[in-house]
C-alpha positions in Angstrom: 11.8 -21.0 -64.3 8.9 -19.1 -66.7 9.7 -15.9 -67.7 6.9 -14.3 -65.0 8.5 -15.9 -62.7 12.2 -14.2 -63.4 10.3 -11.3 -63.6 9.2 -11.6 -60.2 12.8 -13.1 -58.9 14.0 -9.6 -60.5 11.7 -7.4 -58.7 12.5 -9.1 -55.4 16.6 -8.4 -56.2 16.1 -5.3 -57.7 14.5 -3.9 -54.4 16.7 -5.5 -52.2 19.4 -4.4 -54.5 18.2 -0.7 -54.4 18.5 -0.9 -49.9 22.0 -2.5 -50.1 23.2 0.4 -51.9 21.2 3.1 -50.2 22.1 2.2 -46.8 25.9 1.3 -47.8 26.0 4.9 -49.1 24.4 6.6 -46.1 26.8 4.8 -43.3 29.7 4.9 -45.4 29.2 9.0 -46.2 27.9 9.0 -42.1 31.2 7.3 -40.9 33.6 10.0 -43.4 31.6 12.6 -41.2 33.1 11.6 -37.5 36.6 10.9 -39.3 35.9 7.0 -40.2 36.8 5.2 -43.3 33.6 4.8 -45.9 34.4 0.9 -45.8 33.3 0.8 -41.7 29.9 2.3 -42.6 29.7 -0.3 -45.3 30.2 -2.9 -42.9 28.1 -1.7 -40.5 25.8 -1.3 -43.0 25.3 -5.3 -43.6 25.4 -5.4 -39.7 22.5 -3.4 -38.9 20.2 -5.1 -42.1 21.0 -8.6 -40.8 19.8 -10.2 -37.9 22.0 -8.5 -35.3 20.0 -5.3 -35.6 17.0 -4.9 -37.7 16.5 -8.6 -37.0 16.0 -7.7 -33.5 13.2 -4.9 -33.8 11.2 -6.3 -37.4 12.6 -9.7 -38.2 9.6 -9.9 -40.5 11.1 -6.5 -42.3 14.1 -8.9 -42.8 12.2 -11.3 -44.5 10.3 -9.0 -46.9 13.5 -7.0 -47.9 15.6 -10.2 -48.5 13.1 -13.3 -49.1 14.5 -16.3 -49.6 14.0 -16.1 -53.5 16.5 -13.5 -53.3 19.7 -15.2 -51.4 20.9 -16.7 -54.0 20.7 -13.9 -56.5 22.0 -11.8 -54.2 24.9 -14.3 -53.3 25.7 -15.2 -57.3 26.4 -10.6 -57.4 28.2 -10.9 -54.5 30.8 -13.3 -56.0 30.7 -11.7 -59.2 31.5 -8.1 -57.3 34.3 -9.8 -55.4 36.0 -11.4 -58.5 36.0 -7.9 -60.1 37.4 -6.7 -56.7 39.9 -8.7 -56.1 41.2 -7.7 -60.1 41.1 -4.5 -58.9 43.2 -5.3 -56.0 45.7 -6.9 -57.6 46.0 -4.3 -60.2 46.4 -1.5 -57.2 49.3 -3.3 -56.0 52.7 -0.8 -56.1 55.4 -2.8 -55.8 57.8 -0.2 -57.3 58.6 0.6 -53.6 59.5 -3.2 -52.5 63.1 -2.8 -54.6 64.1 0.0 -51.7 64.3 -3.4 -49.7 64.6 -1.2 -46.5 65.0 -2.3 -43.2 61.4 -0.9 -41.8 59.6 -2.2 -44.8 61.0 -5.8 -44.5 60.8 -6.3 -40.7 57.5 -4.6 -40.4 55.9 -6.8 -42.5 57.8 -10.2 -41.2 57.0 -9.3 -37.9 53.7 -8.5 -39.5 52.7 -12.0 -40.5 55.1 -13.7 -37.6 53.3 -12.1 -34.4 49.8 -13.0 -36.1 50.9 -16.8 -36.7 52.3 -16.7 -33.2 48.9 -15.0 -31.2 46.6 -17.3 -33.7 48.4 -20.7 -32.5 47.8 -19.9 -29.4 44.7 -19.0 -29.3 43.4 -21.4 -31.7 43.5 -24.6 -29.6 41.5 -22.8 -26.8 38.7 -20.9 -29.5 37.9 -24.5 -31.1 37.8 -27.1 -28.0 35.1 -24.6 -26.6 32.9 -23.1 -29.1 34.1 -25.3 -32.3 34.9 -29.0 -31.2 33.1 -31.1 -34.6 35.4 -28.8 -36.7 38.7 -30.0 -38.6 41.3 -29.1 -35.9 44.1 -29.0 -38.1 42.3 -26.1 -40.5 40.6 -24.9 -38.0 43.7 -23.5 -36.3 45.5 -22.9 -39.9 42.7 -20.6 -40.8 42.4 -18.3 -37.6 46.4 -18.1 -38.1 45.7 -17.2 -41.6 42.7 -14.4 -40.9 44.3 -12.7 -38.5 48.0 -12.2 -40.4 45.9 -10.7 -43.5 45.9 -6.6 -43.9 43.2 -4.7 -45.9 46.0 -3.0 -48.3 42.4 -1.1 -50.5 41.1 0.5 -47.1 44.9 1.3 -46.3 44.9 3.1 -49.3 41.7 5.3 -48.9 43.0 6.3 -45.5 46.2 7.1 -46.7 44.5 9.4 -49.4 41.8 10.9 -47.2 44.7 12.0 -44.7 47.0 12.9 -47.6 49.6 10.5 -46.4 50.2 8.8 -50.1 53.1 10.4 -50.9 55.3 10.3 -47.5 57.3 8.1 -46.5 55.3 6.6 -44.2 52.7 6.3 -46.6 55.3 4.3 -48.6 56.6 2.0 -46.3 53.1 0.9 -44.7 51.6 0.4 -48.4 55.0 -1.9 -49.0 54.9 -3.9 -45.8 51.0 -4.5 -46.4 52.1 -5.8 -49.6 54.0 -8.3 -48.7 51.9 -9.3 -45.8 48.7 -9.3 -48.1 50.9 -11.6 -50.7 52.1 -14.3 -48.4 48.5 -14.5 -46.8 46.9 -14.8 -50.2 49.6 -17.6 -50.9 48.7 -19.1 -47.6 45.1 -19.0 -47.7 45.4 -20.8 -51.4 47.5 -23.2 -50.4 45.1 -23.7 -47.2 42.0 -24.1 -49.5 43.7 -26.7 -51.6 45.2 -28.4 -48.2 42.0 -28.7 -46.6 39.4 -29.6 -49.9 41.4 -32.8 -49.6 40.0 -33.6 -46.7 40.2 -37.4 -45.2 41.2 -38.4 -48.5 44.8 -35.7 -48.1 47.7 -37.6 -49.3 51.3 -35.5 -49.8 52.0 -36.2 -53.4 48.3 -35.2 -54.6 48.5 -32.1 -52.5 52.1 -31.1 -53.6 51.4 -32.1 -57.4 48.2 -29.4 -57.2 50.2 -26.6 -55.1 53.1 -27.4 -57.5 50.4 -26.8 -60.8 49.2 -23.5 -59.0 53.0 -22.1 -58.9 53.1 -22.7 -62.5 49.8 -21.0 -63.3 50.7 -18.3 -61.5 54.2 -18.0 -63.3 52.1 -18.7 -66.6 50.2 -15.6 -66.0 53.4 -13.3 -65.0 55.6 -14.5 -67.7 52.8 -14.9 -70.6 49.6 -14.2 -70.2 50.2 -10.5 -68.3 52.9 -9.5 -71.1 50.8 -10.4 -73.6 47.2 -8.7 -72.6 49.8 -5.5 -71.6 50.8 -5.8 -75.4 47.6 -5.8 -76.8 46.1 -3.1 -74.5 49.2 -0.5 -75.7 48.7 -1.8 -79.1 44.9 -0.7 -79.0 46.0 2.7 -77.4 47.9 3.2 -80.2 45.6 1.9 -83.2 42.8 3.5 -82.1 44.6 6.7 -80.6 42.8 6.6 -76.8 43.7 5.7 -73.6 40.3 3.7 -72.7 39.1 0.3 -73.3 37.7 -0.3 -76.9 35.2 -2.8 -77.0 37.6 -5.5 -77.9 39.7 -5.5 -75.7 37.2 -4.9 -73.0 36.0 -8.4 -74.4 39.5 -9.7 -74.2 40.2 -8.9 -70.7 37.0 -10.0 -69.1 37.0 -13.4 -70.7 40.6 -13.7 -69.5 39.6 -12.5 -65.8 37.1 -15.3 -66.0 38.8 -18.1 -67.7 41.9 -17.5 -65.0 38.9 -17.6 -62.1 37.6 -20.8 -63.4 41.5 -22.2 -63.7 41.5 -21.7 -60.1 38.6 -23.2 -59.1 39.6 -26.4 -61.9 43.4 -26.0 -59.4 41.2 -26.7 -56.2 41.3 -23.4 -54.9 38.4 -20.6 -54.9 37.9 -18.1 -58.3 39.2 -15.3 -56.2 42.5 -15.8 -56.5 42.8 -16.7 -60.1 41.1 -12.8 -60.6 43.6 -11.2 -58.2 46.6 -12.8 -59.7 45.8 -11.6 -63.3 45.4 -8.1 -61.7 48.8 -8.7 -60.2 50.0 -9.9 -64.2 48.7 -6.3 -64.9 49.8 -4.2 -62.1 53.0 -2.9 -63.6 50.9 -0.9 -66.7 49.9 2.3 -64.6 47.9 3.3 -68.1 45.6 0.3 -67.8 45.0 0.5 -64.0 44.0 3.7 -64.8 41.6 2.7 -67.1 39.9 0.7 -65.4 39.6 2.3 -62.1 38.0 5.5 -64.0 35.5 2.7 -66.0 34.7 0.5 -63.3 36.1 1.4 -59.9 32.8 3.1 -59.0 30.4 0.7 -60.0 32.1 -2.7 -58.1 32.5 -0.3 -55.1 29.0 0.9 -54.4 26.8 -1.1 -56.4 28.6 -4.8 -56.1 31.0 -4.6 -52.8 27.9 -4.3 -50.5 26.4 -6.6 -51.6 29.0 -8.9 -50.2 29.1 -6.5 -47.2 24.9 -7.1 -46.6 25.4 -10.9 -47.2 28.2 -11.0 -44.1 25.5 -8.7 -42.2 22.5 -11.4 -42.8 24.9 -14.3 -41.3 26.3 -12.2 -38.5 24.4 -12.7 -35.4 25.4 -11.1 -32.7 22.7 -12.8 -30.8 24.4 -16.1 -31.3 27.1 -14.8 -28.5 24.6 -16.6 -25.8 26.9 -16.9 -23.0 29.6 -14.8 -21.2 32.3 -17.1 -22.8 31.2 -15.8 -26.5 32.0 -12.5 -25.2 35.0 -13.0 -23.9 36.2 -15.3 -26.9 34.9 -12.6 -28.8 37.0 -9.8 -27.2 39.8 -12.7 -27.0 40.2 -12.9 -30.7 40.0 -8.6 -31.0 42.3 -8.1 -28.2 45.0 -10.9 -30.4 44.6 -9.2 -33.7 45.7 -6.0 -32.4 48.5 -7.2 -30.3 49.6 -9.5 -32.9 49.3 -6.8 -36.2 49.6 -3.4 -33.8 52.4 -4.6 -31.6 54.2 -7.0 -34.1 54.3 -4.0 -37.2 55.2 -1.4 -34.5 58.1 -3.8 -33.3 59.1 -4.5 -36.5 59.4 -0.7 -37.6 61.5 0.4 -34.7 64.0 -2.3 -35.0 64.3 -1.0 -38.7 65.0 2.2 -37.0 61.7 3.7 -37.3 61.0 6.4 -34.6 58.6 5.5 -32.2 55.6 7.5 -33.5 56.3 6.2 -37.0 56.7 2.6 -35.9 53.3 3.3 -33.9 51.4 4.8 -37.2 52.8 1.8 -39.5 51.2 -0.5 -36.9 47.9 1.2 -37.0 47.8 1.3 -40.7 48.6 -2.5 -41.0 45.7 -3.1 -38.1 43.2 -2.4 -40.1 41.6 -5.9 -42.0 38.0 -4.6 -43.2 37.5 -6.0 -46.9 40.5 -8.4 -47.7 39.8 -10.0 -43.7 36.0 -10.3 -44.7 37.1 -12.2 -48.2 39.4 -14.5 -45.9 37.2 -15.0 -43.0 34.2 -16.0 -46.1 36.4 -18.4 -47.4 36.9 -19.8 -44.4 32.8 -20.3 -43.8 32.6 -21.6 -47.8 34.9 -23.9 -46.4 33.3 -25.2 -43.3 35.7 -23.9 -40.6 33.7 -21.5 -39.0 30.0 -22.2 -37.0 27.5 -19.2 -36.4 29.4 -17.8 -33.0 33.2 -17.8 -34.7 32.2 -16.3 -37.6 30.5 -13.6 -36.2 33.7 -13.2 -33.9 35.8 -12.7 -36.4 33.7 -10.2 -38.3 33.6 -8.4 -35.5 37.6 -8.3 -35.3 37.5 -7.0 -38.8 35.2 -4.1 -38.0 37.1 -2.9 -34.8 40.4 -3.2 -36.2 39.3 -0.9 -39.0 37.6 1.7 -37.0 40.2 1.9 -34.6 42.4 3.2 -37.5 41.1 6.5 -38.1 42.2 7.6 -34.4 45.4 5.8 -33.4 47.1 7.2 -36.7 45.9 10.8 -35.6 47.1 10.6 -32.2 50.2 8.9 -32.6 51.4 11.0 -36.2 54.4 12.2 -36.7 54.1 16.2 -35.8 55.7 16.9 -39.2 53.2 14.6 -40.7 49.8 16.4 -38.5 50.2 19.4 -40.4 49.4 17.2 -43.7 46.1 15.8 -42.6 42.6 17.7 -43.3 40.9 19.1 -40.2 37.1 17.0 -39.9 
């Protein structure tokens, strides 16, 4: 490519670049208005510039905002913004309250990930004989267990802050439960990736050696590697008298956050998870998450995140759902998520000895999948499990179990807890 012609490739991204964020903006500050979390106006923000909306009225207004020059610009940023993400993420984990090891926070979250497994087998079988057939069966149903067991523990947190639930109890034990449900579906959405890019050729012993050589990377970068950047970002603080990155050590970290991503992918599972487990080498030095989220928090949230959000939105179609069988598998796979999340976490809570409201507002907080679902259900499209009509299913699962959020926590609150939250 001459340079005119990256010149030209550049305008093309730039403008599309400049929509994604505009739009992503305007829903997500339009959806904090009517009491919604910013991330559902994001997401319906990809929605409505994709086919499924503005598609409908101007598809040629689609095709001049986001050529076909520009998709794989635009998809390149995307994974870029979701490796920095998912560092983020892991780096936001608390696990400080996980050593309570109380009776809410443990069966919440096991009943968490076991009602999900349970609604997603058997559902599964039914979903791919009718709209799926010519997919791998075996993945197929692993996956759909997999994407609807995982929370979205970043959205969690905004709504917690927003409703100034952070610091109660409840706040506490929902953030915990989440993140142990968003750990074991991370481990089984790995381990899943590596299973099925074996394919026809799977053999036990290959598959056991790899999973066995991710364990060990992952211990490499608790034991090791986190302990050792941690060192050398206090030792900075103190050399250089400042609680910010210096240059080198900015240097230093990014070339680890991409050297671990590209171990990953070399292990057979996607760059993702190699950036969220050095955030979660990191987590434990409050100093450093600190750091970054005032640096860079901002930026991969409104000028990187949408773009994955507007990528989803451009391979949603909604029109896809051609028959009344869509629909209903459609409202099928909603109607199991929330059982499955909802009803499992609010179980789980009240044989902890929750109250019943409390048990009801842990389940609504865990409901939500927004972000970390749309990451899960990608992978499972990278990864050939998921045609036109499921994927769009599933997206759709993610947005209604996140806007559904906002409301069921208000109604079903704690009245102690009511008085906490900001009147809209």
């Amino acid at each position: 490519m001459n340079p005119a012609q990256i010149e030209d490739t550049l305008k093309l991204v730039l403008v599309s670049w400049i929509v994604i964020i505009a739009t992503a903006w305007l829903m997500g500050r339009l959806c904090r208005r009517i009491g919604q979390p910013p991330a559902v106006g994001e997401i319906a923000a990809g929605l409505l510039l994709g086919p499924s909306f503005l598609g409908l009225f101007a598809p040629e207004l689609v095709t001049t905002l986001f050529p076909p020059e520009v998709k794989g610009p635009l998809a390149l940023l995307a994974k870029i913004g979701l490796l920095l993400m998912l560092f983020q993420v892991g780096m936001e984990f608390d696990f400080s309250h996980l050593r309570q090891k109380s009776r809410v926070v443990v069966l919440s979250s096991l009943m968490g990930i076991l009602a999900p497994l349970a609604g997603g087998l058997a559902i599964a079988p039914w979903l791919h004989s009718t709209f799926a057939p010519d997919l791998p069966e075996f993945g197929f149903k692993l996956f759909v267990c997999i994407a609807l067991a995982i929370s979205a523990l970043p959205i969690m947190g905004r709504i917690l802050l927003e409703m100034k639930l952070e610091r109660t109890a409840l706040g506490a034990t929902a953030i915990s439960a989440a993140a142990i449900d968003d750990a074991v579906g991370w481990i089984f959405l790995g381990v899943a990736t590596a299973l099925i890019k074996q394919g026809d050729h799977f053999s036990w012993l290959p598959f056991l050696g790899q999973v066995g050589l991710i364990v060990v990377y992952f211990a490499v970068l608790m034991k090791v590697v986190g302990p050792l950047l941690i060192r050398a970002w206090r030792r900075q603080c103190e050399r250089h008298d400042t609680d910010t990155f210096t240059p080198g050590y900015l240097a230093l970290l990014l070339c680890a956050l991409f050297v671990s991503s590209l171990i990953t992918n070399k292990l057979g599972i996607f760059a993702i998870f190699g950036a969220f487990a050095l955030g979660v080498a990191l987590h434990a030095e409050a100093s450093l998450v600190k750091a970054w989220r005032a640096r860079f928090a901002d930026f991969v949230i409104v000028a990187l995140v949408p773009i994955f959000f507007t990528n989803t939105g451009l391979n949603t179609r909604i029109g896809s759902f051609d028959s009344a069988t869509a629909w209903i598998g459609c409202g099928l796979v909603c109607l199991i998520a929330v059982l499955g999340k909802l009803g499992g976490c609010t179980l789980g809570a009240r044989w902890g000895g929750a109250g019943w409201r409390e048990s009801l507002s842990i389940g609504a907080l865990m409901n939500t999948r927004a972000l970390m679902g749309l990451i899960a259900i990608s992978v499972g499209k990278d990864l050939g499990l998921l045609n036109d009509q499921l994927f769009t299913m599933f997206i759709l699962m993610c947005l209604i179990t996140t806007a559904t959020t906002g409301p069921m926590l208000r109604a079903w609150l704690p009245a102690d807890l009511k008085k906490l939250v900001p009147r809209d």
